[in-house]
PyMOL Python script that loads the backbone (N, CA, C, O; Angstrom):
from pymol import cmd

cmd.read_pdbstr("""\
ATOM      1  N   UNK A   1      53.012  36.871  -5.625  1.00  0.00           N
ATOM      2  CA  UNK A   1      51.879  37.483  -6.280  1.00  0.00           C
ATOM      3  C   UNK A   1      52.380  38.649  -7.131  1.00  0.00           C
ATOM      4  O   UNK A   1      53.214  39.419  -6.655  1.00  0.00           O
ATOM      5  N   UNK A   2      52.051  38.762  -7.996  1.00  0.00           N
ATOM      6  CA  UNK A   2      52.136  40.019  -8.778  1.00  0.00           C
ATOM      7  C   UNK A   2      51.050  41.310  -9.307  1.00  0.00           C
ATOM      8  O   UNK A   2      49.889  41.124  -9.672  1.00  0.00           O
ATOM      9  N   UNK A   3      51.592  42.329  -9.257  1.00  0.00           N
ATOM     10  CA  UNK A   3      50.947  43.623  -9.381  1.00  0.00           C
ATOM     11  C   UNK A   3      51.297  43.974 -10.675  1.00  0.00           C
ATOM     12  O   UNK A   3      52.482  44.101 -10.982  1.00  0.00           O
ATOM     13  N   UNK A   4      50.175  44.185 -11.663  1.00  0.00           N
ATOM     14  CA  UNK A   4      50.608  44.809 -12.678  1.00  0.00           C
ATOM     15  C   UNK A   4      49.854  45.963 -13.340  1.00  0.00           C
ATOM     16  O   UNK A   4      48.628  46.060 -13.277  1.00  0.00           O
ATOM     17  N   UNK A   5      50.432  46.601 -13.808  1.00  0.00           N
ATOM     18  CA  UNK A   5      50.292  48.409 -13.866  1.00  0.00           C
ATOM     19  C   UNK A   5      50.296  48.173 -15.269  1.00  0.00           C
ATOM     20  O   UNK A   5      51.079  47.401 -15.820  1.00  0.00           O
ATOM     21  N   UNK A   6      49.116  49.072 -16.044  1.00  0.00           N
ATOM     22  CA  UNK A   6      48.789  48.826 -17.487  1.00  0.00           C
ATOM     23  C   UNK A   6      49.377  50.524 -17.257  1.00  0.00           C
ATOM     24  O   UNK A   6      49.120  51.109 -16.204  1.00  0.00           O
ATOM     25  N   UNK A   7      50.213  51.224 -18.416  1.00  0.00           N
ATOM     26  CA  UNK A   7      50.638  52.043 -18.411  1.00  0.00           C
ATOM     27  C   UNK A   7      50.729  52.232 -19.803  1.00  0.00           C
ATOM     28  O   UNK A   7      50.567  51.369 -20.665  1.00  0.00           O
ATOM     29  N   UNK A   8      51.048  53.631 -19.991  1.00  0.00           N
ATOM     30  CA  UNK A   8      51.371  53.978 -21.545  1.00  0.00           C
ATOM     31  C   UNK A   8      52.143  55.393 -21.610  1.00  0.00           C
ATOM     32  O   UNK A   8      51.730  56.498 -21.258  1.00  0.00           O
ATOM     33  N   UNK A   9      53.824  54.904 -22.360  1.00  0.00           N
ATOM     34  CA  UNK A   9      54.526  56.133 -22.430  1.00  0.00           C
ATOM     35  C   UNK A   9      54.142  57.438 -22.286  1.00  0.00           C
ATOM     36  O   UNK A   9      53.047  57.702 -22.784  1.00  0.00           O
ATOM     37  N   UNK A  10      55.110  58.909 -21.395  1.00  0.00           N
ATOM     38  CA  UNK A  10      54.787  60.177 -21.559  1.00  0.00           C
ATOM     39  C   UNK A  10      53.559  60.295 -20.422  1.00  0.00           C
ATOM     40  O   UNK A  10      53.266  61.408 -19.985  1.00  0.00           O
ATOM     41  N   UNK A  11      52.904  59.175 -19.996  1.00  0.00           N
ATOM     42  CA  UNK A  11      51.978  59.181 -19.153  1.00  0.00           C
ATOM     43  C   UNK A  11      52.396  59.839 -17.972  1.00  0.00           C
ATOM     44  O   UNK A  11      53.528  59.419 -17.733  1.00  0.00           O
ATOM     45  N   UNK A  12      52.078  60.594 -17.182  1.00  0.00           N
ATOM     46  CA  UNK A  12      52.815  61.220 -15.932  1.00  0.00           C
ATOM     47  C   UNK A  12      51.410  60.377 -14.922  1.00  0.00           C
ATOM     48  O   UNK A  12      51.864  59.666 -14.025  1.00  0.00           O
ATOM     49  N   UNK A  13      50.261  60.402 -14.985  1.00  0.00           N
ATOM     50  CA  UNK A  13      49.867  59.792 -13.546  1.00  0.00           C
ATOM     51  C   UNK A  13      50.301  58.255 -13.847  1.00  0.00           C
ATOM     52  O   UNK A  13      50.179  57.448 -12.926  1.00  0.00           O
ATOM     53  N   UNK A  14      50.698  57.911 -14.841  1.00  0.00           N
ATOM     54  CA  UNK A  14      51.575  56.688 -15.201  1.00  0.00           C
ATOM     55  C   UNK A  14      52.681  56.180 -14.168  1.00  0.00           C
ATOM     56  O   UNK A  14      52.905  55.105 -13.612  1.00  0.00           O
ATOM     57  N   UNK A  15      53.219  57.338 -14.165  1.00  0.00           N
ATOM     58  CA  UNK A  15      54.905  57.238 -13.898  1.00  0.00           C
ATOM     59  C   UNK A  15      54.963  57.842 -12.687  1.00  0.00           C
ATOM     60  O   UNK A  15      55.882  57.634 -11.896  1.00  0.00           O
ATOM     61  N   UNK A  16      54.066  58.567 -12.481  1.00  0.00           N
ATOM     62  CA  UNK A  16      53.717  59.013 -10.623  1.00  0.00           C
ATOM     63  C   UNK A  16      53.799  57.647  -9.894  1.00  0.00           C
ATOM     64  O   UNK A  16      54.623  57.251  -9.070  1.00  0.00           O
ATOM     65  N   UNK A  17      52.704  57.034 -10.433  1.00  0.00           N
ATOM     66  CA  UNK A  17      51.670  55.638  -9.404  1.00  0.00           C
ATOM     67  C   UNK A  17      53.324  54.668  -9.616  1.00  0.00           C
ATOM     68  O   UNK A  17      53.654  53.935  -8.683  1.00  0.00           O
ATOM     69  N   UNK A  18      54.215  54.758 -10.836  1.00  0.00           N
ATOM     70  CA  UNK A  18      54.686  53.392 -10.737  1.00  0.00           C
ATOM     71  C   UNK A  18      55.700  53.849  -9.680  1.00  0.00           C
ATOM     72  O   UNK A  18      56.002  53.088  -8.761  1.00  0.00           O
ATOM     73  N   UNK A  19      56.201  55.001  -9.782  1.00  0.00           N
ATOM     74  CA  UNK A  19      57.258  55.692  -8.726  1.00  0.00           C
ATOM     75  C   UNK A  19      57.118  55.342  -7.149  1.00  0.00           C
ATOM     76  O   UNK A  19      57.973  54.975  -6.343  1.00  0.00           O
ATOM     77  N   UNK A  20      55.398  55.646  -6.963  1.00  0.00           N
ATOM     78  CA  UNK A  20      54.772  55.414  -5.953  1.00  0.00           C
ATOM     79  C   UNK A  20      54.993  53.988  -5.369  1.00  0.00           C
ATOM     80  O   UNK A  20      55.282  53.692  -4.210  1.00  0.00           O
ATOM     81  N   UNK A  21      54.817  53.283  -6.294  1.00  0.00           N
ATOM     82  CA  UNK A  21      54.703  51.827  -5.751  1.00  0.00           C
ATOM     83  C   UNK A  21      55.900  51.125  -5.780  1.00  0.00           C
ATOM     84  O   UNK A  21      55.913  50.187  -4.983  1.00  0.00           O
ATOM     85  N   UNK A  22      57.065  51.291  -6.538  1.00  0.00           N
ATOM     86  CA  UNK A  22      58.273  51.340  -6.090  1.00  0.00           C
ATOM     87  C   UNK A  22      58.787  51.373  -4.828  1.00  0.00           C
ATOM     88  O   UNK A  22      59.707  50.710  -4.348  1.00  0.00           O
ATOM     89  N   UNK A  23      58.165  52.129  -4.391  1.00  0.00           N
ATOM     90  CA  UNK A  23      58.730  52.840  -3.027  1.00  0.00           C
ATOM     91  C   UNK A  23      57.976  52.168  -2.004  1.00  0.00           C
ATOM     92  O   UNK A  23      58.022  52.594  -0.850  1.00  0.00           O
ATOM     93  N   UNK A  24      57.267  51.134  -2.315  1.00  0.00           N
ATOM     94  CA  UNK A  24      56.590  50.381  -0.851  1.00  0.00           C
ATOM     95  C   UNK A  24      57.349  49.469  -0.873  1.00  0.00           C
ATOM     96  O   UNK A  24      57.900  48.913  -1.823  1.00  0.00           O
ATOM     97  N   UNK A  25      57.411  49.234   0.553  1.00  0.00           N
ATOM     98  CA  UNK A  25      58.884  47.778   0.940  1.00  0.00           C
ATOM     99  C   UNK A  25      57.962  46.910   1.854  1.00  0.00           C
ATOM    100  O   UNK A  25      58.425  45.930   2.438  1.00  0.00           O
ATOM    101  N   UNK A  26      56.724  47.258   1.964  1.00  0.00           N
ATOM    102  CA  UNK A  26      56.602  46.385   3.594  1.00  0.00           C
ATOM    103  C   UNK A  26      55.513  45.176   2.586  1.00  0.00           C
ATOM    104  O   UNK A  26      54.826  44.351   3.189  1.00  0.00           O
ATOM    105  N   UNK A  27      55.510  45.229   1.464  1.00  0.00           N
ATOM    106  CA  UNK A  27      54.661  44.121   0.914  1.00  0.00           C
ATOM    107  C   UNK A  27      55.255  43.595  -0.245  1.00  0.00           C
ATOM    108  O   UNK A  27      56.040  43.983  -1.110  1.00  0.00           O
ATOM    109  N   UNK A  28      54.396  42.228   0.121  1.00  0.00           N
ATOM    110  CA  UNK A  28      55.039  40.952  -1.053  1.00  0.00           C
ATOM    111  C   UNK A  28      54.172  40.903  -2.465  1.00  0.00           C
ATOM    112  O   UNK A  28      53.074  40.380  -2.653  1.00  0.00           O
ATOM    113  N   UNK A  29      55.038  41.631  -3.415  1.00  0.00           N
ATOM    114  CA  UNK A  29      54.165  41.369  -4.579  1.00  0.00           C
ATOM    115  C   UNK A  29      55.811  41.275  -5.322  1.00  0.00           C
ATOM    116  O   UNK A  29      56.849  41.076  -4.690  1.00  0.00           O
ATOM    117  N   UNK A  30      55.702  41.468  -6.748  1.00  0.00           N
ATOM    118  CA  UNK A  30      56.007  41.635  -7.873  1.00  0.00           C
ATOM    119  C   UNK A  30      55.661  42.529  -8.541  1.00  0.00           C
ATOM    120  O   UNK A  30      54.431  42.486  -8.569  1.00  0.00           O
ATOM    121  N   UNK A  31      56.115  43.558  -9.266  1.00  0.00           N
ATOM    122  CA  UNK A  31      55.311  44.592 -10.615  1.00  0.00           C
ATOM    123  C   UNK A  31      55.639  43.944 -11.576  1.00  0.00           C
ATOM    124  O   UNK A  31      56.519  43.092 -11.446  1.00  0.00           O
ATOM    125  N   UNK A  32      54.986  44.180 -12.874  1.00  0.00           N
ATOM    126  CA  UNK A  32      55.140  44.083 -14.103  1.00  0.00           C
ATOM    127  C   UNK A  32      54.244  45.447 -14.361  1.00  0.00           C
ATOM    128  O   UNK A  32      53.121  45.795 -13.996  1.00  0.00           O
ATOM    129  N   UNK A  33      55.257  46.038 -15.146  1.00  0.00           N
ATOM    130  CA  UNK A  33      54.771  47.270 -16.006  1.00  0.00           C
ATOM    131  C   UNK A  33      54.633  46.624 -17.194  1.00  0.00           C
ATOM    132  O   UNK A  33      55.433  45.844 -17.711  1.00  0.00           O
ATOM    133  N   UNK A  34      53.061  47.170 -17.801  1.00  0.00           N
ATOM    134  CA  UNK A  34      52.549  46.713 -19.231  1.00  0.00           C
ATOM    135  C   UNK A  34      52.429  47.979 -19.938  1.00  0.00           C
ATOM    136  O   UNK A  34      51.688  48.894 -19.579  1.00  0.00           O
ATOM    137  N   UNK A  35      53.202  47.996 -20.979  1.00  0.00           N
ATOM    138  CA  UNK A  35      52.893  49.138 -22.106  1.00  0.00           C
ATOM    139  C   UNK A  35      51.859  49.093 -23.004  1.00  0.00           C
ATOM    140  O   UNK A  35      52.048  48.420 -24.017  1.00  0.00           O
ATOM    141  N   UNK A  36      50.712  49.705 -22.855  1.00  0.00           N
ATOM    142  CA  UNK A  36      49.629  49.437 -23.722  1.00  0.00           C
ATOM    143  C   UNK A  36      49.597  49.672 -24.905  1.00  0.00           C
ATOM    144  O   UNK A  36      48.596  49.424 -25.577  1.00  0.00           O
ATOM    145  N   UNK A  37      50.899  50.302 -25.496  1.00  0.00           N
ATOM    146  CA  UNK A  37      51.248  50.544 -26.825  1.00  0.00           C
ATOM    147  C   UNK A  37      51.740  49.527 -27.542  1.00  0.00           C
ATOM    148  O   UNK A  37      51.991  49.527 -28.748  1.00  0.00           O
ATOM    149  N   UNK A  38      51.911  48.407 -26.538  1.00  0.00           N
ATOM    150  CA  UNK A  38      52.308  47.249 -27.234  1.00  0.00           C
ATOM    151  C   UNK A  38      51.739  46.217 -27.666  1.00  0.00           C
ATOM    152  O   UNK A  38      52.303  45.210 -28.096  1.00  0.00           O
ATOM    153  N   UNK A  39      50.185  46.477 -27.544  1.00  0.00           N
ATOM    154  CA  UNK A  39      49.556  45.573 -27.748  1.00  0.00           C
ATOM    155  C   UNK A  39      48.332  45.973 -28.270  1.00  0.00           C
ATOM    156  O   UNK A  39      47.766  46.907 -27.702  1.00  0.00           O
ATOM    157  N   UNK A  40      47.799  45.445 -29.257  1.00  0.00           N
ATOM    158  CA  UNK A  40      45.936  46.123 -29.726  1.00  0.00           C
ATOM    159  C   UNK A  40      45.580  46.058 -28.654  1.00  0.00           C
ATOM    160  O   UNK A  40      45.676  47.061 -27.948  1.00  0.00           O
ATOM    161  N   UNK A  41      44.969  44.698 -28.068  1.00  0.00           N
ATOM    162  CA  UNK A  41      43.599  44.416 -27.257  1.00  0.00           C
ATOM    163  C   UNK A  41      44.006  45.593 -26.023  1.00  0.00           C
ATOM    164  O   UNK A  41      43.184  46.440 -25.671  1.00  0.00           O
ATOM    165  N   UNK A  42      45.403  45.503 -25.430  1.00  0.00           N
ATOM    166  CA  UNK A  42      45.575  46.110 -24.413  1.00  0.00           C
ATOM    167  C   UNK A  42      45.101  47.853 -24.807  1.00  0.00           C
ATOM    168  O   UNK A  42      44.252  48.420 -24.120  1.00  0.00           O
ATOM    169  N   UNK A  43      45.552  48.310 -25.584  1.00  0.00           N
ATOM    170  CA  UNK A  43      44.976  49.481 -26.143  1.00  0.00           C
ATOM    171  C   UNK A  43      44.085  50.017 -26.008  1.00  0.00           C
ATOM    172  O   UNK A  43      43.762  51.102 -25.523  1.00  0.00           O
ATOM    173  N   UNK A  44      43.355  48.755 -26.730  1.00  0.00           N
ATOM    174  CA  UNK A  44      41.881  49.098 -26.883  1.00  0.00           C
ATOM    175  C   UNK A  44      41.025  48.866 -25.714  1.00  0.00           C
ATOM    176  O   UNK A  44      39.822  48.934 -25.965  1.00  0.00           O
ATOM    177  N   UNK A  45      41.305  48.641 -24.649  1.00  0.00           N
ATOM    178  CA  UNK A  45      40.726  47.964 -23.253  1.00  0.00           C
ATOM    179  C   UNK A  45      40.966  49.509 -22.380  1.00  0.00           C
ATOM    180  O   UNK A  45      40.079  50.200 -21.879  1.00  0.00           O
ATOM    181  N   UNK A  46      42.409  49.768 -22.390  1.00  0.00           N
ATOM    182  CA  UNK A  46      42.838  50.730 -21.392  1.00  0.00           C
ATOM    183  C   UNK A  46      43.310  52.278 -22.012  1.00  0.00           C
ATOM    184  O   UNK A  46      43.532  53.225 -21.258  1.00  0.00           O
ATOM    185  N   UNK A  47      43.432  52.370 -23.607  1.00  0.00           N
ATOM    186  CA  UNK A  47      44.072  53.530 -23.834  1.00  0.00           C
ATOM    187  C   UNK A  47      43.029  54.878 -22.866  1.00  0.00           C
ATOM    188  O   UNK A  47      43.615  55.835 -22.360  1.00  0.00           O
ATOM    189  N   UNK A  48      42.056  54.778 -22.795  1.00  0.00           N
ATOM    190  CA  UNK A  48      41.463  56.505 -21.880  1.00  0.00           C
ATOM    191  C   UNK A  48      41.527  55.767 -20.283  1.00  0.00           C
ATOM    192  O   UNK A  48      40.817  56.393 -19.497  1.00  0.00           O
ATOM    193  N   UNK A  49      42.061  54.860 -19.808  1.00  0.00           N
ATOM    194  CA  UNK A  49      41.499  54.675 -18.658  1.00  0.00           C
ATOM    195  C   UNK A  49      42.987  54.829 -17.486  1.00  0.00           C
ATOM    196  O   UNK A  49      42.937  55.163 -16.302  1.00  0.00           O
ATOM    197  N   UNK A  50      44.420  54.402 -18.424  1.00  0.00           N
ATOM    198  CA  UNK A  50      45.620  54.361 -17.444  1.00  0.00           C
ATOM    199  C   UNK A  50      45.571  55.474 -16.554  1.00  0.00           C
ATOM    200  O   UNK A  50      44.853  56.474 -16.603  1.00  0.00           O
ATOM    201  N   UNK A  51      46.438  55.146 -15.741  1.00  0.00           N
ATOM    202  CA  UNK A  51      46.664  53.862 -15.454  1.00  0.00           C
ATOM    203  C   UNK A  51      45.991  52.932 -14.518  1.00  0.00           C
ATOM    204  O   UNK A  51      45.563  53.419 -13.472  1.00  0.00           O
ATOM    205  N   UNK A  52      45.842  51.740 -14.724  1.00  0.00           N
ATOM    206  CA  UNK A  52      45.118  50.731 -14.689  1.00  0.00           C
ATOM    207  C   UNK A  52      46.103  49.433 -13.359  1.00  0.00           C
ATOM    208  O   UNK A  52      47.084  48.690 -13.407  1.00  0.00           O
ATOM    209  N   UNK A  53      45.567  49.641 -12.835  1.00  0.00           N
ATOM    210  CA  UNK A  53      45.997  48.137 -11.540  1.00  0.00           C
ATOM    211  C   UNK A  53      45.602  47.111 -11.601  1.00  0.00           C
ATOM    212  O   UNK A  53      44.377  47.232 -11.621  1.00  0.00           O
ATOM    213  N   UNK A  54      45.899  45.949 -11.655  1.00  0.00           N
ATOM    214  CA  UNK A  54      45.245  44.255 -11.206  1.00  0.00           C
ATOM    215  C   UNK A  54      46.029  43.641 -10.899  1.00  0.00           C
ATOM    216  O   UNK A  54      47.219  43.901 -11.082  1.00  0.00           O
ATOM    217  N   UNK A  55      45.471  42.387 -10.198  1.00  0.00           N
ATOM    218  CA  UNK A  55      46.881  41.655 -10.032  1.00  0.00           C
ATOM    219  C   UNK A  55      46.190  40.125 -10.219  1.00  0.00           C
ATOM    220  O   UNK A  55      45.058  39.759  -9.901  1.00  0.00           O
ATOM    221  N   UNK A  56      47.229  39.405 -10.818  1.00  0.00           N
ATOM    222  CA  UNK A  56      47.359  38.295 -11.392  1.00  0.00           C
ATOM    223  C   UNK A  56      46.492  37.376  -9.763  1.00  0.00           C
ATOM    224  O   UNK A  56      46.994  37.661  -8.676  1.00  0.00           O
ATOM    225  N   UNK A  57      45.747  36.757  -9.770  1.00  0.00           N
ATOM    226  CA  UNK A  57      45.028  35.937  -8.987  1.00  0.00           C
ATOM    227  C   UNK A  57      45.239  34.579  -8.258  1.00  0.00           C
ATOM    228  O   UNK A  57      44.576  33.974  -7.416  1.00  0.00           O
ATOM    229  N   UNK A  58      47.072  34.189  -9.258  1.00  0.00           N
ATOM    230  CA  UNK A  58      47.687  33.302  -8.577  1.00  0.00           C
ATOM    231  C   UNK A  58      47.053  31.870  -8.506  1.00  0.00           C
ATOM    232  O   UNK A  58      47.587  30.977  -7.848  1.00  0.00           O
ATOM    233  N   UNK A  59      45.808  31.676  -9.260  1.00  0.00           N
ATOM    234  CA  UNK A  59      45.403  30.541  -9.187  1.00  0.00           C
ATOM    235  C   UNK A  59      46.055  29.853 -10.859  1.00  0.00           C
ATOM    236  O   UNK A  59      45.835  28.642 -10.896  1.00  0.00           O
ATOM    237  N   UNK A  60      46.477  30.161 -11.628  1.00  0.00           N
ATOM    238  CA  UNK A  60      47.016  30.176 -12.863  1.00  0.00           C
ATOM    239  C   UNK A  60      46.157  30.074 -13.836  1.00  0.00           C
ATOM    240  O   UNK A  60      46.619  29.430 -14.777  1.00  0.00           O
ATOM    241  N   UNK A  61      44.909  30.514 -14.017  1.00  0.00           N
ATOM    242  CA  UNK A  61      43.850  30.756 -15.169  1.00  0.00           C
ATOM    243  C   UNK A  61      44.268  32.350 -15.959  1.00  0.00           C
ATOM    244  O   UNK A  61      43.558  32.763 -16.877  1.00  0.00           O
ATOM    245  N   UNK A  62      45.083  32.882 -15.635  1.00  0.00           N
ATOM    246  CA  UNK A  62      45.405  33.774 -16.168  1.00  0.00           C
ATOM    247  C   UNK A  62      44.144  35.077 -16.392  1.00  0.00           C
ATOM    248  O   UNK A  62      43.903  35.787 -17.368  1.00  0.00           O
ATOM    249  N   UNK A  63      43.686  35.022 -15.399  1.00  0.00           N
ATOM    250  CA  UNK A  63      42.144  36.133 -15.156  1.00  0.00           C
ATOM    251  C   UNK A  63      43.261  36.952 -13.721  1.00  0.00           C
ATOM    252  O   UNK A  63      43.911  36.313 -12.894  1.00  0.00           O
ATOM    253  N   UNK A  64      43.170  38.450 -13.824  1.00  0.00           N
ATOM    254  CA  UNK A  64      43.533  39.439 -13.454  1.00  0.00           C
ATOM    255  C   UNK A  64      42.238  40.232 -12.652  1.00  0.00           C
ATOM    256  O   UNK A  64      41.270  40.851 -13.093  1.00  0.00           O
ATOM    257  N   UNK A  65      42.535  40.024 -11.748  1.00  0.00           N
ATOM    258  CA  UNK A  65      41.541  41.393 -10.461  1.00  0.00           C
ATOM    259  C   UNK A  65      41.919  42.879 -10.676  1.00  0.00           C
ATOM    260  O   UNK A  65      43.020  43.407 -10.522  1.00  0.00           O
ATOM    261  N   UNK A  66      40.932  43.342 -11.005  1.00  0.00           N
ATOM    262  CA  UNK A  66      41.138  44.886 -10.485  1.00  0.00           C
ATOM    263  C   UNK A  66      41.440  45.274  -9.326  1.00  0.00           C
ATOM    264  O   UNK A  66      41.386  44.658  -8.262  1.00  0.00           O
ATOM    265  N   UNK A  67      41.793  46.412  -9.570  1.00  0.00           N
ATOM    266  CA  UNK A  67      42.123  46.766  -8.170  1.00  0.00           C
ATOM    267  C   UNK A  67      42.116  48.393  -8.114  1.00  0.00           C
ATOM    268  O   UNK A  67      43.036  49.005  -8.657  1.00  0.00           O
ATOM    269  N   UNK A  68      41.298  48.930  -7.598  1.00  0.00           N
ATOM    270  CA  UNK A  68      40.482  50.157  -7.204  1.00  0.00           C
ATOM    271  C   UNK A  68      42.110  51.140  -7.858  1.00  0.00           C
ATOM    272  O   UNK A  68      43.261  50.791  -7.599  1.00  0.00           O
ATOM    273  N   UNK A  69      41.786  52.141  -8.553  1.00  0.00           N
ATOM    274  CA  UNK A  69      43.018  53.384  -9.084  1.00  0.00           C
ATOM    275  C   UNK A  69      42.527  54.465  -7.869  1.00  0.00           C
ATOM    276  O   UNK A  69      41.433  54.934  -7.556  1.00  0.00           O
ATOM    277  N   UNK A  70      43.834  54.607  -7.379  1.00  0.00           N
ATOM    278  CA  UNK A  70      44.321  55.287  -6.278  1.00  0.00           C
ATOM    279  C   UNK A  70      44.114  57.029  -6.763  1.00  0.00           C
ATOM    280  O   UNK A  70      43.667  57.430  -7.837  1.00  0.00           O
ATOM    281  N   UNK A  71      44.402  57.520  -6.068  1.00  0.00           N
ATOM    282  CA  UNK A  71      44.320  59.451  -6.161  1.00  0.00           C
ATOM    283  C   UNK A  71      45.396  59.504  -6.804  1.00  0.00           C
ATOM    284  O   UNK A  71      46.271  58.728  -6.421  1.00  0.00           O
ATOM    285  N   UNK A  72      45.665  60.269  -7.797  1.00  0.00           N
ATOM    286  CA  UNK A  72      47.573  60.718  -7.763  1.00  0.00           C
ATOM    287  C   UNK A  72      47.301  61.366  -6.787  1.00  0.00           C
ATOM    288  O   UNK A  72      47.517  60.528  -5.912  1.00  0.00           O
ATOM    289  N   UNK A  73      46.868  62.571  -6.094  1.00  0.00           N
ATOM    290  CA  UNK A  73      47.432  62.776  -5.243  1.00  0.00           C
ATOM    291  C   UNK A  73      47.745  61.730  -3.137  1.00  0.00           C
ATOM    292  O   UNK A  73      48.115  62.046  -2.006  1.00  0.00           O
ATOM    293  N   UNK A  74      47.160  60.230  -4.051  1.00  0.00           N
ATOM    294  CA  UNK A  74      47.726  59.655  -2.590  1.00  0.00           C
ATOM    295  C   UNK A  74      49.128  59.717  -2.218  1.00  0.00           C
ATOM    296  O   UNK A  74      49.912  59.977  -3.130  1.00  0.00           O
ATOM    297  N   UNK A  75      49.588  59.529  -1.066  1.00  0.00           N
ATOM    298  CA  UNK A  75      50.764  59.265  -0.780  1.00  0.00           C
ATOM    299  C   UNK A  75      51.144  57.917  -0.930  1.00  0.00           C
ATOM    300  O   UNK A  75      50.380  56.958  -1.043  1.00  0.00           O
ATOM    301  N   UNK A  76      52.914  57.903  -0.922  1.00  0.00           N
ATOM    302  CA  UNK A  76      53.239  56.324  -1.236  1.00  0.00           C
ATOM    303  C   UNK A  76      52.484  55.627   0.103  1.00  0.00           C
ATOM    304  O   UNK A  76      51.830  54.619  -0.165  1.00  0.00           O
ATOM    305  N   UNK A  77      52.503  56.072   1.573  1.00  0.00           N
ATOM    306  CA  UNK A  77      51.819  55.267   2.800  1.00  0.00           C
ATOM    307  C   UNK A  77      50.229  54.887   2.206  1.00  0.00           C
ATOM    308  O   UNK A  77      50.015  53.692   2.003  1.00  0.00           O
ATOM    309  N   UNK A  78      49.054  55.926   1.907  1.00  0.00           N
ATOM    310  CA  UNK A  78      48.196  55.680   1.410  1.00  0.00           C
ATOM    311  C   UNK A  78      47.856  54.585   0.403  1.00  0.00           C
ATOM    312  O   UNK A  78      46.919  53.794   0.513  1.00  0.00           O
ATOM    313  N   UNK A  79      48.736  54.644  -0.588  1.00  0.00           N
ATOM    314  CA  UNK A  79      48.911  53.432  -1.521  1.00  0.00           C
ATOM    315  C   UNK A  79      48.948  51.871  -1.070  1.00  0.00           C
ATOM    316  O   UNK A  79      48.391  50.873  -1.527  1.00  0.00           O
ATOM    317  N   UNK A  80      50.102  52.139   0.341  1.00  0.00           N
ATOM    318  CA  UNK A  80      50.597  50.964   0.701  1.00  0.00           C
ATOM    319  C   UNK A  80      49.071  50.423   1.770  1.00  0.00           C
ATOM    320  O   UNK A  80      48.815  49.234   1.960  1.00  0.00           O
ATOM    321  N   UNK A  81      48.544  51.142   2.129  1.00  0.00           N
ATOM    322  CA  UNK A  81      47.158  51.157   2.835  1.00  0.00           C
ATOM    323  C   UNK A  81      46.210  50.480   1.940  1.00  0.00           C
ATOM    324  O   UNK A  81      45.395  49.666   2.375  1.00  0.00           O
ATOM    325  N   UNK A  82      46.270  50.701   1.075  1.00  0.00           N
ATOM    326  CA  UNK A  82      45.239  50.427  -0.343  1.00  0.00           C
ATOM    327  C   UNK A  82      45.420  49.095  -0.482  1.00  0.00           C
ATOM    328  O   UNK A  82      44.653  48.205  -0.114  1.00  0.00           O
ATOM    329  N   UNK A  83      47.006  48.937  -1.312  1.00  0.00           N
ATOM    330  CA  UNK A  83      47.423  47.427  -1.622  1.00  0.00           C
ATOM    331  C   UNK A  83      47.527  46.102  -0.715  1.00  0.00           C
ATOM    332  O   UNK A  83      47.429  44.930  -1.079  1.00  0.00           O
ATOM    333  N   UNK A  84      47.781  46.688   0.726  1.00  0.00           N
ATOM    334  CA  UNK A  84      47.848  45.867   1.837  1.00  0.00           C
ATOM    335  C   UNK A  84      46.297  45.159   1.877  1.00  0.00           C
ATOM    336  O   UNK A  84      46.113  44.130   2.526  1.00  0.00           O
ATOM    337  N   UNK A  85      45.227  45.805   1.132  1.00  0.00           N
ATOM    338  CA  UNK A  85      43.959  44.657   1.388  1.00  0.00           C
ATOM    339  C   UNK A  85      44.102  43.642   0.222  1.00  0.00           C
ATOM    340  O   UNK A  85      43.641  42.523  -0.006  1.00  0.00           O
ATOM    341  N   UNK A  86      44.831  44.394  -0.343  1.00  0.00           N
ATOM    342  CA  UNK A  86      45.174  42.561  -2.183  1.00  0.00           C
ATOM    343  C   UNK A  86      46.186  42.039  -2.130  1.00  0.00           C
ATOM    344  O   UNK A  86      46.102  41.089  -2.907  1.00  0.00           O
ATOM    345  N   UNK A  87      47.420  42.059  -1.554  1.00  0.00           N
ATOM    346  CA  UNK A  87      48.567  41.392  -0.711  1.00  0.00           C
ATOM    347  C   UNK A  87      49.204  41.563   0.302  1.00  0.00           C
ATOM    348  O   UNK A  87      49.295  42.661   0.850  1.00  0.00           O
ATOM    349  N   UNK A  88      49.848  40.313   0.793  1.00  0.00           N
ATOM    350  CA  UNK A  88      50.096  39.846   2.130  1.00  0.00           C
ATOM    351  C   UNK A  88      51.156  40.565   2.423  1.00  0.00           C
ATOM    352  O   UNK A  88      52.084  40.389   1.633  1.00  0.00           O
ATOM    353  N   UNK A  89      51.358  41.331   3.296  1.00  0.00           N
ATOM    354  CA  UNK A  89      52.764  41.905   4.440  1.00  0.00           C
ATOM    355  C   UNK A  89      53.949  40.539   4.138  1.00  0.00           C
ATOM    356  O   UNK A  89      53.855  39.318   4.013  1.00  0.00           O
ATOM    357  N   UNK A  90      55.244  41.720   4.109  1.00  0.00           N
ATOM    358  CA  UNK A  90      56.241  40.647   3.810  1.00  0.00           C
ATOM    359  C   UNK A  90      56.974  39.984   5.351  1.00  0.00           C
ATOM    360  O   UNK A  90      56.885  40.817   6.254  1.00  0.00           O
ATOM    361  N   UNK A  91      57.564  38.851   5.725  1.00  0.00           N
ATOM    362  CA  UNK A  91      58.115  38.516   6.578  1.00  0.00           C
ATOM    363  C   UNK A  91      59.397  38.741   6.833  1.00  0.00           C
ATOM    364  O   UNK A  91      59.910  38.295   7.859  1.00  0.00           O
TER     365      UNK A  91
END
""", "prot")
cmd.dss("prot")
cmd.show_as("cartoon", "prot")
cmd.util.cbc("prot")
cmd.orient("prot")
């Protein structure tokens, strides 16, 4: 499954959350960091809102779930609390 983080350069709660989620080991996903500078639509969807969470739905229609934006000030455990209800614990 994959997690992907709509982000946009110089962003610091950007680069907090991706730091953050880096740092969780006990779950099975994937990241993809998306630069919203790289794209109109993405831009125009997320430029006031990053950073932005969803994750790919795995059924392959290519439709993306939200997924609730965390505190910056959560902790990486808090986070991993969060994400553990949209993917599965690793084996």
């Amino acid at each position: 499954m994959r997690l992907i983080l709509y982000a946009k350069p110089g962003c610091h709660l950007c680069e907090g959350l991706q730091e953050k989620i880096e740092a969780i080991l006990g779950l099975d996903f994937e990241l993809e960091v998306r630069d919203i500078t790289s794209r109109e639509d993405w831009f125009a969807a997320y430029q006031y809102e990053v950073p932005v969470l969803t994750r790919d739905n795995g059924k392959g229609d290519a439709k993306e779930e939200p997924i609730p934006r965390p505190s910056p000030r959560a902790s990486v455990r808090q986070l991993e609390l969060l994400l553990e209800k949209f993917f599965p614990t690793k084996n």
